[in-house]
C-alpha positions in Angstrom: 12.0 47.9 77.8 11.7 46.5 81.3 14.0 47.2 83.6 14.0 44.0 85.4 11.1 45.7 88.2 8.5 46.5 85.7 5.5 43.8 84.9 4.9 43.4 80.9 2.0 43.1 78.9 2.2 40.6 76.6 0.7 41.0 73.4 0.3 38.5 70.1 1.7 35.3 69.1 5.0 34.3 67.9 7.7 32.2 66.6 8.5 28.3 67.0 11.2 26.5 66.6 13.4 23.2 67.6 15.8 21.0 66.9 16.4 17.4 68.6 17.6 17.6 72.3 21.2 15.6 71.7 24.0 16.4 73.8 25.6 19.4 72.2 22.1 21.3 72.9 21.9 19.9 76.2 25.5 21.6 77.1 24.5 24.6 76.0 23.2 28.0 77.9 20.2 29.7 77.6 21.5 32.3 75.3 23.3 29.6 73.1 20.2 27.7 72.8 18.6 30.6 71.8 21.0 31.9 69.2 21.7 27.6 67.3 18.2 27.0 67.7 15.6 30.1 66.5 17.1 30.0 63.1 14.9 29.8 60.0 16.3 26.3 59.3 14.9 25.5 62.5 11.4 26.9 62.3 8.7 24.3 63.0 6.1 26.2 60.9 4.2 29.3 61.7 1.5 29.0 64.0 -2.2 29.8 64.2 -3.9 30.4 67.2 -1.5 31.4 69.2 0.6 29.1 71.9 0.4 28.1 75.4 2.1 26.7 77.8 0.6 24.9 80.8 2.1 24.0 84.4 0.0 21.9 86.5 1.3 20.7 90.1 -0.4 18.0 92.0 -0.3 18.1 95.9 -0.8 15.7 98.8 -2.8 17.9 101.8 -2.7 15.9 104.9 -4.6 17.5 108.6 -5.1 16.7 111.6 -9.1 15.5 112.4 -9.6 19.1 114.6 -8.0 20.5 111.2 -4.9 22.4 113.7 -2.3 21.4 111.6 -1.9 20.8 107.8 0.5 19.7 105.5 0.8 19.9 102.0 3.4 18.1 99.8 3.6 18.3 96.1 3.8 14.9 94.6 3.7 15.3 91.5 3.9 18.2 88.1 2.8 18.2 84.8 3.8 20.6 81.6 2.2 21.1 78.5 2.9 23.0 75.3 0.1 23.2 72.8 0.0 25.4 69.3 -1.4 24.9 66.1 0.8 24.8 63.2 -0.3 26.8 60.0 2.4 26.1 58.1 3.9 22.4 57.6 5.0 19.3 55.4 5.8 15.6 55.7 9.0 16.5 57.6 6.9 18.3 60.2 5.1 15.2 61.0 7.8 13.5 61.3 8.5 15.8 64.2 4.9 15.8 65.5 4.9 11.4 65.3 7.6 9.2 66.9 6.9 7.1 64.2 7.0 8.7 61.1 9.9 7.9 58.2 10.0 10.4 55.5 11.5 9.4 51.9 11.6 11.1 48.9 10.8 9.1 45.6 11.2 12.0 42.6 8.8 14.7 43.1 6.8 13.2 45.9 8.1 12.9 49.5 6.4 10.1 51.0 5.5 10.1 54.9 4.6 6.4 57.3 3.2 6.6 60.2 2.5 3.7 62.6 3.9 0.6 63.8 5.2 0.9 67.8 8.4 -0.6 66.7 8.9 2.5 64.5 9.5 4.9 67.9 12.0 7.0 67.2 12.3 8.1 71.1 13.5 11.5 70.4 12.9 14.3 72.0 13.4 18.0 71.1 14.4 21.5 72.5 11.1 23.8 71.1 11.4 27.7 71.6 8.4 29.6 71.4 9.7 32.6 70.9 7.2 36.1 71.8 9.4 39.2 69.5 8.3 42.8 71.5 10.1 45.7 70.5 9.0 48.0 73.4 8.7 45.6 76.3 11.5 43.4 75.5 11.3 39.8 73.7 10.4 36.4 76.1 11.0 32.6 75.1 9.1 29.6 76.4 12.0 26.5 76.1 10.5 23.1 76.3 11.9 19.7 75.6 9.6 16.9 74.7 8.1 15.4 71.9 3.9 14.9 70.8 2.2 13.2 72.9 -1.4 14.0 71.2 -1.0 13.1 67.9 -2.7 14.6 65.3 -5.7 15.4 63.3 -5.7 16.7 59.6 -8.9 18.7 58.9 -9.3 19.5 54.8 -12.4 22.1 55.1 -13.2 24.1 51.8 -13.0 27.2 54.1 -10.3 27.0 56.4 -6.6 26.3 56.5 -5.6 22.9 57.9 -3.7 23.8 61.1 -2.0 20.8 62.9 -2.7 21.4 66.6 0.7 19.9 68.8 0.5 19.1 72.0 4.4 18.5 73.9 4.4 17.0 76.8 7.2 18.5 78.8 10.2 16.5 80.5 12.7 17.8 82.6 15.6 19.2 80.6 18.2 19.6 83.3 19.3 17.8 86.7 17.3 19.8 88.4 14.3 18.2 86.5 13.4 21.3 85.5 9.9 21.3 83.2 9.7 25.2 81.7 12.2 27.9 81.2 10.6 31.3 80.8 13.3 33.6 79.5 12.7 37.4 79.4 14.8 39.8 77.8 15.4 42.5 80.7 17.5 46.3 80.2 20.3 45.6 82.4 21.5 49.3 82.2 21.5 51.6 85.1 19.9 55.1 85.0 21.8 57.2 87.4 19.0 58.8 89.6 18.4 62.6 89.5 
């Protein structure tokens, strides 16, 4: 496992999971997050085609006309979590669409979707969470909701996967977009 110094090869796909970003998740720490919110329970659906998590920054550049002096300024940032979901139901749209209302009417569980006065306006803690035995496990935390929608494919061949796309909102004060955590040895080997 890494010793904190090391760089890691990561390898393969993972876990996902989230619950709805209310106050008691909001007080938490990283490892409390961690521990109430990558329970089964919890688990958005397994995932297809991996996950990926994108960080965009948008910057200002301002120069002189001789081109002696330059200043850049970054203006704005943008964060996006996208996987495909092999595994869901009706409750996991309900997730994926601030719109959606699930009931239940005997045996069939009946989703709606639509109607802008429907918005929930919730917004959840997801935890993609990468499992290595050797080089120690890593979790991406977001908090966001979908902000692409969805498209449901029924091919004789292929599983319908759900692909999510969160758009990322600052989960702290310090508008923080993406927290990486990596699981680092934090024993010391006595040198030799």
């Amino acid at each position: 496992m890494d010793k904190g110094t090391n760089k890691k090869v990561a390898m393969g796909s993972g876990h996902l999971y989230f619950r709805e970003f209310e106050d008691a998740v909001k007080a938490m720490t990283v490892a409390e997050m961690i521990t109430a919110v990558c329970i089964e329970e919890n688990r958005m659906g397994y995932i297809k085609n991996g996950a990926k998590v994108e960080y965009k920054p948008t910057f200002t550049t301002e120069k002189d006309d001789l081109g002696y002096r330059v200043k850049e300024v970054l203006t704005e940032e943008e964060a996006k979590f996208t996987t495909g979901l092999f595994t869901w139901n009706g409750n996991t749209l309900k997730t994926l669409t601030p719109t959606a209302r699930v009931s239940e009417e005997g045996k069939y569980r009946i989703v709606k979707i639509g109607g802008v006065n429907n918005d929930d306006q919730k917004n959840y803690v997801i935890i993609f969470h990468h499992e290595d035995k050797e080089e120690g496990d890593c979790w991406l935390i977001i908090v966001g909701r979908n902000t692409a929608g969805f498209t449901l494919t029924y091919a004789k061949d292929s599983a319908t996967v759900i692909d999510a796309e969160f758009s990322c909102k600052p989960q702290d004060e310090e508008g923080t977009l993406i927290k990486f955590v990596e699981e680092i040895d934090i024993s010391v080997t006595p040198e030799v």
